[in-house]
Structures are given as C-alpha cells and as structure tokens.
N, C-alpha and C positions, 0 to 999 in steps of 0.2 A: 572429373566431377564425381563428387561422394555420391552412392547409393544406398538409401536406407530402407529397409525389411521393416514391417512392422514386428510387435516384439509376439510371442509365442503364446505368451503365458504372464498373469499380472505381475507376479514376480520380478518381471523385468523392467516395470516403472520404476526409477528413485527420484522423481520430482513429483510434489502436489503442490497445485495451485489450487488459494481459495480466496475467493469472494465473496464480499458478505450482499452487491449488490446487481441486480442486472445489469448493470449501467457501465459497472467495472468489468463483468465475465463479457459482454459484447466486447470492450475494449481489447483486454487479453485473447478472445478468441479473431478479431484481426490481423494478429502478430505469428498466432500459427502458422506453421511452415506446410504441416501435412497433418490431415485428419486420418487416423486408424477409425474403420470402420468396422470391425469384427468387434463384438460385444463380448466384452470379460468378463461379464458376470461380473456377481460381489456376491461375500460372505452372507452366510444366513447375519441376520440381525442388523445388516448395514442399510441405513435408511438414505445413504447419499446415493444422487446419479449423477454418474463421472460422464468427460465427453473425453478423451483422449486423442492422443496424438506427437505431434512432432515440435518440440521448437528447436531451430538449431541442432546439436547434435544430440538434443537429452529426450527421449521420449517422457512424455510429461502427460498427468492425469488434471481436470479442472473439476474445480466441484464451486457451485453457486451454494451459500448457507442457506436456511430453511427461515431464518431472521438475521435480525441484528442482535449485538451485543455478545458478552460471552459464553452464555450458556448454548447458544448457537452454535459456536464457533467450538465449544466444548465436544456436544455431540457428533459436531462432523469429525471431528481426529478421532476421536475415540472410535468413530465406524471404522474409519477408511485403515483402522493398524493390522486387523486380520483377513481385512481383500486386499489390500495392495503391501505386502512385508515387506518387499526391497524398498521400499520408501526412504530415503538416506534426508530428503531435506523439504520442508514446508515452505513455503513464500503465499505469505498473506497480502494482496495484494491489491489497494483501491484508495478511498480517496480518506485524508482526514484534515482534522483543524491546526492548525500552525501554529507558533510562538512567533509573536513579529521578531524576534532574533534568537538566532542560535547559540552554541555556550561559545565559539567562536567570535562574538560580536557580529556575525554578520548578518544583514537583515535576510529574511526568510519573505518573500513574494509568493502571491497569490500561483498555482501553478507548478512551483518548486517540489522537489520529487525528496522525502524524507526517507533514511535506507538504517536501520533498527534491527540489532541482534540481541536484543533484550527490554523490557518492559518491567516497569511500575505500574501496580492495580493501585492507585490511586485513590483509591472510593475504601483500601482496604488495604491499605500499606502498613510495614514495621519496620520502625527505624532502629537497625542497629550499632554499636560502637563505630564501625567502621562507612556506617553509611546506609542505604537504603535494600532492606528485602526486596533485590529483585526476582521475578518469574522464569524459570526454564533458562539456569545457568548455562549462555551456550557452550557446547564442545571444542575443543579444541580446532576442530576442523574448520568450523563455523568461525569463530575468532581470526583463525589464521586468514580466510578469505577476506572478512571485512575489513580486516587491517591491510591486506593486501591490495584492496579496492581503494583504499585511504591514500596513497603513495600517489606522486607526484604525477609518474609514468601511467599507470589502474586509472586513479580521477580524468584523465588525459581522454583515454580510452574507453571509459565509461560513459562519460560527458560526449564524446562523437559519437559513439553507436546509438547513445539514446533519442539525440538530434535526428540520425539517418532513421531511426524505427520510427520517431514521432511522423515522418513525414511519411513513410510507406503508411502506418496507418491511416491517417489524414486524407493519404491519397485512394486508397483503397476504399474507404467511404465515400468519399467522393462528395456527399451532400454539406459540408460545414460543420456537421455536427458538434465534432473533436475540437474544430479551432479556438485559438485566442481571442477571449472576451474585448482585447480592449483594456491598456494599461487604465482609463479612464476611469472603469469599475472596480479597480482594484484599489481601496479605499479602508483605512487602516483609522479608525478610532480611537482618541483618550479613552485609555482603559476605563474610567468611572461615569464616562458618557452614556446614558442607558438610549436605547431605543424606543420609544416612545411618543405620542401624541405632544404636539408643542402646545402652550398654553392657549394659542390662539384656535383651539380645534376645539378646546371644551370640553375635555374628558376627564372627568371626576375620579378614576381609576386614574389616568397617567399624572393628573395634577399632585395626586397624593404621592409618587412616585419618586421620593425626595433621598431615599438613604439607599446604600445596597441590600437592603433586608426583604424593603417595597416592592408589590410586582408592579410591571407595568397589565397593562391591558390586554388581552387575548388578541382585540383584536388587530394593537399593532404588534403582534408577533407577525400576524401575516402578512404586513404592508411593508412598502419596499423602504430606502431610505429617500426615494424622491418623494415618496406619495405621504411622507410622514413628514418630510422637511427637515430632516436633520441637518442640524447646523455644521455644513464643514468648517467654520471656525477651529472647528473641536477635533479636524483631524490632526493623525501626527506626523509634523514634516518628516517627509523620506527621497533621498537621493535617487529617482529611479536610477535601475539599468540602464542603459541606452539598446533602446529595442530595432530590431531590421525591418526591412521593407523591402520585398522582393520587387527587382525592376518591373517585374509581369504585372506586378499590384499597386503600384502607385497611383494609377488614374482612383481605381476606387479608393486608396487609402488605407488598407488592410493592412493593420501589426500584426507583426512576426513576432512574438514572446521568446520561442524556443533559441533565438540565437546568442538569447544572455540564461537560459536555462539552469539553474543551481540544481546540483543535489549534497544535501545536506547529511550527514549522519550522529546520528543522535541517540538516545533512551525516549521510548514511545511510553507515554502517563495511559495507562486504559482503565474505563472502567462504564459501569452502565448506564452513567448520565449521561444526557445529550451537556456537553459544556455548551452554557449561551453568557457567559459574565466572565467581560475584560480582566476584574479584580482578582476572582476567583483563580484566573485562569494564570496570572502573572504569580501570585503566592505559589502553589503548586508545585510551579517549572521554578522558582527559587528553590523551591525544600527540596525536591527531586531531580534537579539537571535534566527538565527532561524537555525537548523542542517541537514535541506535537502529542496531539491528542488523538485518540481512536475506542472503538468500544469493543474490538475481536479481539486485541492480541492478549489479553489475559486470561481466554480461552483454550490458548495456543500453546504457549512454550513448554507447560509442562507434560508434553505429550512425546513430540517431536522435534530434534532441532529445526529453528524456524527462521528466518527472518521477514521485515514488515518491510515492504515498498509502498509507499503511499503517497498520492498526491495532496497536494495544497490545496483548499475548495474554499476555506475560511478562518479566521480569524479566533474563533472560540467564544466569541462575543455576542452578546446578543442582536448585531446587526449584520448578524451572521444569515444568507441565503444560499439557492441554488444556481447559480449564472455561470460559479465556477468550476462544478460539480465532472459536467462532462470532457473539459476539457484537465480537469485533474487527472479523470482516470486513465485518459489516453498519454500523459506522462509516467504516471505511477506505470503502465503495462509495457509504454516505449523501455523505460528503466529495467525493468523486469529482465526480458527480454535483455538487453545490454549485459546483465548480470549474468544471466544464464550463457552466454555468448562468452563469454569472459570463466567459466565454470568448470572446472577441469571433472572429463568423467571417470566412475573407478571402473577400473579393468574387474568385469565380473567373469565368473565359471557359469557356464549353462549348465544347470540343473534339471534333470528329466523332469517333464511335467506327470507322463506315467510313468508307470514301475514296468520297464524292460530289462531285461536282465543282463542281456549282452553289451546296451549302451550304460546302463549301470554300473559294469565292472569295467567297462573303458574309463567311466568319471573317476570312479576309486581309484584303479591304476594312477593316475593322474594327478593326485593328490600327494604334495610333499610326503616323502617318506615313503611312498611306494604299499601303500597299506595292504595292499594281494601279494606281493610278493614274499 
C-alpha cells in the first residue's frame, strides 16, 4: 500500500482546484483522499485561502472564488502564480448550463458532466478566418491528455471511476444531499417558450410578454414551473436514458441517474451574464460550437493551463432553477477526481527550500552535465 508524506514546501503542489461556489468546493472537498494540515503560507499580495491536500496520487491545493464571474476567477490565478509556482495544471470545477445536444448529436441531460480545454468569451468574442478567438490556447500537454480521455479505452475508464467517486461521495454524505433529482424534473423546453405568468394569472408585465425582446415579470423569475403552469405541451420530446434502480431502493422508488451518466467534451461559451433565453442560447452554440455555458472560464485560461469540469444544473433558459444544482456539482467533482486518477505525475527534482550548502551542491551535482564537476 502506497504511502504519502505531505509535501515540504508550496512548490510541491502542481494541481489547483477552483470553485466559484460553496456548494461545488464541499463537493470536491468530499473526494479528498487526505487533508495536509501544515499551513503554507502564501505570497505577500495573495488574497486566496487554499485548503490543501491529497487526491489520489497528486497533492492538490482548493481555492473557493471571492464571487462569480470572471473577474473573480481572474484574481484568484493571478494570486495563486507566485505562492504556489509548481502549479503545472488548473481544473475549474462545478456546475454550468447545458446545450440540450452536443456537437456529436447527442442529447446532453440534466446532470451530465461537461470536460473543456478551451473556452469562447462569448459576451466578447472575434471571429477569425479560420474560426473563433478562443482563450488560453492549451498546451500541448493539455491537448494530448484530453484527447487521450476521448478514446474508446480513457472514455471506458473515466465513465467507471466517475460512477465509483459519485457514490463514495453520496455515501460519505450520507444525508441525500448529492442525489438524483428524479428524471421527472429534468424538463427541457421549446427554446422560444418564455417563463412566465399564463394569461389566466393576470399579469399585465407577462401578458405584454409576446416577442424575445419582452421581459417577462420579476416575479415569475422566482416561481417554479408548477407554481406558473407552464404548459408542457411546449416541452421537447426526448428519448430518455434508461435509468437504474438499485434492488435496496425499489420499495421507495429511488432513481439512480449515474448509471446512464454521460460526460460530454466540448468548447465551454463564458461570459458575465447569467444566460436565462432558450433563443439566445441556441444562436451562440451555432456560431461557436460550443455545449455549455459558464461564467469563470474566461477568467481562467489565459493564466494557466486549465481545464473546466462542470456539471449540468440547467438548460440556459429561462425556466432555468436550483433542484439540479447540488447534485451537478457532485458529478462535476466525482469526474474531476476520475480525471485526476487517470493523470500522469511528472517526476520532479526536490529543491532546497533553504539555502544549505552541502545539500545545495548535492542538487547541483545532480543536474545533467554534472555542473561542479
């Protein structure tokens, strides 16, 4: 059985995980293997507080954002490059809005774990000859892994470990929290269907409510789609999955989502709006190829190589809520996790944290070419 030392010195982290929400960083911090508890400090000027630790074989630092959006998500990389330097790879990690299908044809479910090596700021895009200004061209390294995750054998292997984490988290909570909503709730709208008060309620705002330009009402942004009546006429047919049912669960009836579990790879669209409009949201993912929405990753790429795991929580639409929220994140962290699992680490040199002299010229020594000699 492997034994692991905490590491020494910050230097010896190359994983950050960041979240833009609590909801996400409780997620991820379930999946931890081992907490370090020695406090590494950070750089004058670094306004993030990391929780460190172990997952699998990578020592790994978490940071929660100070908000949402990019500028958030800007100032934490930009802290974390002169406390943590061996930093080799970012995973932004939680929940976002979906494209009901992928550039695959395949439909994309509430839940679904979306896995992103590069990003479209969409609020702030440039289309060139060859195609779109994407953010934080990733590195070769970066590329070679997600293509390697893409293969028949990787997708195999990524898909069971994500499954096996989803349920150690689930279980480790122990309260429901994490679990599947209920294929029931998972409810997919014609894109031009607004959410809004039905004529029989009376509202002079939602009545007016007739083009996509219209808003609807404040106050049914806040009301759910039973308490509004939205006509499921207006949803749009979709083949589910075929979802499990554990023999332990049957008397109550409890779906199992995680055993038809997709994760999808894609170009994540980011930018500072909240997307709540089916229309808006389908033009977009035309012009850009891109199969979900988020509001950190264009914070992100151009700092450090990165990629986005993200769960499925809504639709983009404006009958878009929170139901699916927690059990997004505990996909997006099960994946995570999977990912890292699957993660080759690089053979590092230990670097003196102080200046000793004797172990100093032992490193030198040591160094191609023999540089004391």
């Amino acid at each position: 059985m492997d034994e692991f030392v905490a590491p020494s010195q910050r230097h010896d982290f190359e994983i950050a995980i960041f979240c833009a929400l609590a909801l996400e960083y409780d997620a991820v911090t379930l999946l931890f293997d081992e907490y370090w508890e020695k406090d590494y400090g950070r750089a004058t000027g670094d306004t993030n507080t990391y929780t460190a630790g172990r997952i699998g074989q990578h020592n790994v630092v978490l940071v929660v954002l100070a908000g949402m959006g990019k500028a958030s998500a800007a100032t934490a990389f930009s802290s974390i490059n002169p406390s943590y330097t061996g930093v080799q790879l970012a995973l932004l990690v939680g929940v976002c809005a979906g494209i009901p299908k992928d550039n695959d044809g395949n439909d994309i479910f509430l839940g679904d774990v979306i896995v992103s090596h590069f990003v479209v700021q969409y609020d702030f895009a440039r289309r060139l000859p060859d195609g779109d200004d994407v953010l934080g061209r990733p590195s070769s390294n970066i590329r070679a892994f997600v293509n390697t995750l893409q293969t028949r054998l990787h997708q195999q292997r990524l898909g069971a470990r994500t499954l096996d984490n989803l349920r150690v988290l689930q279980d480790k909570d122990g309260s429901g929290y994490y679990d599947y909503p209920g294929r029931a709730l998972d409810k997919l709208f014609e894109p031009d269907f607004r959410h809004k008060h039905p004529p029989s309620q009376n509202c002079i705002v939602c009545d007016r409510c007739v083009a996509t330009s219209h808003p609807a009402c404040r106050q049914a942004e806040k009301l759910s789609c039973d308490e509004l009546q939205c006509d499921e006429a207006r949803l749009v047919p979709r083949t589910p999955r075929q979802t499990k049912t554990s023999e332990d669960e049957v008397d109550n009836g409890a779906e199992l989502h995680d055993g038809h579990l997709w994760i999808h790879f894609g170009p994540m669209a980011s930018g500072d709006l909240v997307m709540r409009s089916g229309e808006d949201r389908d033009r977009i993912a035309r012009a850009h190829k891109t199969i979900a929405f988020d509001m950190e990753g264009a914070g992100l790429f151009d700092n450090l190589p990165t990629i986005v795991i993200k769960g499925v929580c809504d639709y983009a639409d404006s009958h878009k809520n929170k139901r699916f929220q927690n059990y997004a994140a505990a996909t997006a962290a099960s994946a995570m996790k999977a990912l890292l699992q699957q993660y080759q680490r690089t053979d590092r040199r230990h670097v003196p944290s102080i200046i000793n002299v004797p172990e100093l010229t032992r490193y030198i020594s040591g160094l191609p070419g023999g540089l004391l000699e």
